[in-house]
TORPA-4810 file (N, C-alpha, C, O; in nm, 3 decimals):
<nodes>
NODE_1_0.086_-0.117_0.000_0.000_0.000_0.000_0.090_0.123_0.000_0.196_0.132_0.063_X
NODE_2_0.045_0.204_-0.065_0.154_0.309_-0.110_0.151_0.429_0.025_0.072_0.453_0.117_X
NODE_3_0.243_0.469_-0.006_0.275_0.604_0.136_0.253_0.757_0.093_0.332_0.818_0.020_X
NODE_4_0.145_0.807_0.143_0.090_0.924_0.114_0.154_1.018_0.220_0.192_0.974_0.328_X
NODE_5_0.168_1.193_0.174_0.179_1.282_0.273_0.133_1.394_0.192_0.149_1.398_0.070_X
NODE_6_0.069_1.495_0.269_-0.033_1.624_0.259_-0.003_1.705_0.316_-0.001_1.717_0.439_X
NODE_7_0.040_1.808_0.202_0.082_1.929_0.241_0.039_2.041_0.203_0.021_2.078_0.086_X
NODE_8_0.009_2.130_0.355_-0.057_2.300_0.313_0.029_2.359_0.223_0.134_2.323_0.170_X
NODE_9_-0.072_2.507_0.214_0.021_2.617_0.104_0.158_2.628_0.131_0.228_2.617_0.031_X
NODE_10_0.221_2.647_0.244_0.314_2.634_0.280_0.444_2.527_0.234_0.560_2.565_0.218_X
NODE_11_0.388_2.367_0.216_0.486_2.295_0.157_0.554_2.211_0.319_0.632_2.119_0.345_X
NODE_12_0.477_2.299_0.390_0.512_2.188_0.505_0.361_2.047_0.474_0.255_2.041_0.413_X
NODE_13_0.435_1.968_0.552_0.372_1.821_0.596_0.250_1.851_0.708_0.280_1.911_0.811_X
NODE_14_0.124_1.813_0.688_0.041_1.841_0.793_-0.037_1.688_0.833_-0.086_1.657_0.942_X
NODE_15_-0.031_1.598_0.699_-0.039_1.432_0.749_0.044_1.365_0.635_0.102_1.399_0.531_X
NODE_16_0.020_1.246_0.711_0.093_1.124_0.621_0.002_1.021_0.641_-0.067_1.020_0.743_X
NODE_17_-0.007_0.917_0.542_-0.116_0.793_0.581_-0.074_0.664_0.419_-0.003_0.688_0.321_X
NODE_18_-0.137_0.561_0.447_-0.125_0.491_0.352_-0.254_0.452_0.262_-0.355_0.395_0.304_X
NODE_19_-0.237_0.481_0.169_-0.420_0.471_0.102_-0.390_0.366_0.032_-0.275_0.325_0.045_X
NODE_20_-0.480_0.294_-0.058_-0.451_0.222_-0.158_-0.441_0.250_-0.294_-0.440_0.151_-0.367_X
NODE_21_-0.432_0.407_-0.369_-0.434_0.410_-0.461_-0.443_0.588_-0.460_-0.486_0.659_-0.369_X
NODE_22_-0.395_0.624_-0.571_-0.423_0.794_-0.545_-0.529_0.875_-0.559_-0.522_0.989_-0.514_X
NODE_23_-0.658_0.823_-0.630_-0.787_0.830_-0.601_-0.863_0.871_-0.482_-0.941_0.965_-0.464_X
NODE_24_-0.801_0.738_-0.371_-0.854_0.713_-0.280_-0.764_0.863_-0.127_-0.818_0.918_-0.032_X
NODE_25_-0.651_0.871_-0.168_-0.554_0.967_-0.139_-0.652_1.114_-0.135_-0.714_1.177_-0.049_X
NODE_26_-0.624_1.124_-0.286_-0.671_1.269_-0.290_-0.833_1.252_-0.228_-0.880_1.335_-0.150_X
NODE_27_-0.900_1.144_-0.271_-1.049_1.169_-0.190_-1.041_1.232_-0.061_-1.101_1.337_-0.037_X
NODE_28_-0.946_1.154_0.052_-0.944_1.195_0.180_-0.886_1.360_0.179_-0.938_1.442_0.254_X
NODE_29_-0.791_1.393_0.099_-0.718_1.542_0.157_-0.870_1.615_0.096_-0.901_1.710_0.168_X
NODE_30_-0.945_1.597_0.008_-1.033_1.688_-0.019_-1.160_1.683_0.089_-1.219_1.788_0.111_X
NODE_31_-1.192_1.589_0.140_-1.289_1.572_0.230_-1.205_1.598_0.403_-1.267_1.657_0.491_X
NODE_32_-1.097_1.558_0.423_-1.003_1.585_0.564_-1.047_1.738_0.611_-1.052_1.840_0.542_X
NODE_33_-1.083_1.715_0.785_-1.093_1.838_0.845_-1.046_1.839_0.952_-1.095_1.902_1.046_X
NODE_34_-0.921_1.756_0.960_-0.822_1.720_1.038_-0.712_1.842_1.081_-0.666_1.858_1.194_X
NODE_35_-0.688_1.909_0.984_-0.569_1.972_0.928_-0.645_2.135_0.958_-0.759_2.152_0.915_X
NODE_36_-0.587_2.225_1.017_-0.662_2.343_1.018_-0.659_2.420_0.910_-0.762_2.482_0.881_X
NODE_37_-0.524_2.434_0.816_-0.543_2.438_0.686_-0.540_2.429_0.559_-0.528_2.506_0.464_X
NODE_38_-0.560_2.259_0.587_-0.629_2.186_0.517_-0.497_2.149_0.371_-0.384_2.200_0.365_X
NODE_39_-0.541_2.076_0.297_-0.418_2.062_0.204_-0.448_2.070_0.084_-0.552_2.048_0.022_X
NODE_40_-0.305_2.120_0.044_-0.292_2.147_-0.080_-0.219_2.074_-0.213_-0.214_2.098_-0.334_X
NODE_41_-0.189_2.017_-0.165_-0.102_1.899_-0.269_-0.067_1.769_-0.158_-0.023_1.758_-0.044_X
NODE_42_-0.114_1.685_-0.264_-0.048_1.549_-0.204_0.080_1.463_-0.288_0.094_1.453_-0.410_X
NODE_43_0.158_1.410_-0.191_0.240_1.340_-0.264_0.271_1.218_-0.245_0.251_1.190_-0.127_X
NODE_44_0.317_1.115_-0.316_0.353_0.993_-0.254_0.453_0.978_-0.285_0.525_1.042_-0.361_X
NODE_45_0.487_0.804_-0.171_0.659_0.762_-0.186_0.684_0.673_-0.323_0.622_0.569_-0.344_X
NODE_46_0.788_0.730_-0.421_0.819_0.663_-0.505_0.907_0.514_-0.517_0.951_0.462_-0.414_X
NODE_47_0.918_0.476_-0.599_0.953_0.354_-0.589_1.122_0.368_-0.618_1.184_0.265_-0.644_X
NODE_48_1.192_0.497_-0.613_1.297_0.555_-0.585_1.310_0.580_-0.474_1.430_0.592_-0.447_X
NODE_49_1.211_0.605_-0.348_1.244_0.661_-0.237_1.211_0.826_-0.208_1.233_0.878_-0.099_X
NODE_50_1.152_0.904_-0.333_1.129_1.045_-0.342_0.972_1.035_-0.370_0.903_0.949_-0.425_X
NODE_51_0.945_1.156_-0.308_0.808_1.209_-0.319_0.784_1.230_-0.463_0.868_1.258_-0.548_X
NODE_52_0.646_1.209_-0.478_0.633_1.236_-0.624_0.477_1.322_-0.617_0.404_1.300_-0.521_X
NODE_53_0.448_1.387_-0.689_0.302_1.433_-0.704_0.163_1.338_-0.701_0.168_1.225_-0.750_X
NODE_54_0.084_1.372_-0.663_-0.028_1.217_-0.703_-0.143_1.287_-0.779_-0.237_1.217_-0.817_X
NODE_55_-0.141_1.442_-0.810_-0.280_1.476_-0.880_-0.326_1.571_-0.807_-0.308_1.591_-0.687_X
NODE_56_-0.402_1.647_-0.905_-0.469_1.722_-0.890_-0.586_1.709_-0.770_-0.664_1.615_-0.754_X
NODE_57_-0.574_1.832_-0.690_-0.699_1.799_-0.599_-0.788_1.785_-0.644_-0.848_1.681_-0.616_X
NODE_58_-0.855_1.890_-0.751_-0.974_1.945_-0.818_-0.972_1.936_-0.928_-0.896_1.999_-1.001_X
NODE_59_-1.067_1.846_-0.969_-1.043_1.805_-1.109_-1.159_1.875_-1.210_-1.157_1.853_-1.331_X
</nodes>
């Protein structure tokens, strides 16, 4: 299961979690009211070891 992390405007980290797919990823940062404000890009762990983009919040 792949390794997600969500980050505000800022570019800091506000969660991390493991979803099963990036669909399911971005579903949660768009619905999450965890985060006070809230996120703006998600990324996951590549199969290099580096963050990579997973998509558009808003499609």
């Amino acid at each position: 299961m792949p390794r997600y992390r969500f980050l505000d405007a800022l570019g800091d980290v506000v969660a991390e979690g493991d979803h099963a797919d990036h669909a399911e990823a971005l579903l949660w940062a768009r619905d999450e009211e965890e985060t006070e404000d809230g996120v703006n890009r998600v990324e996951y762990l590549g199969p290099d070891g580096d963050w990579r983009w997973a998509g558009p919040l808003q499609s």
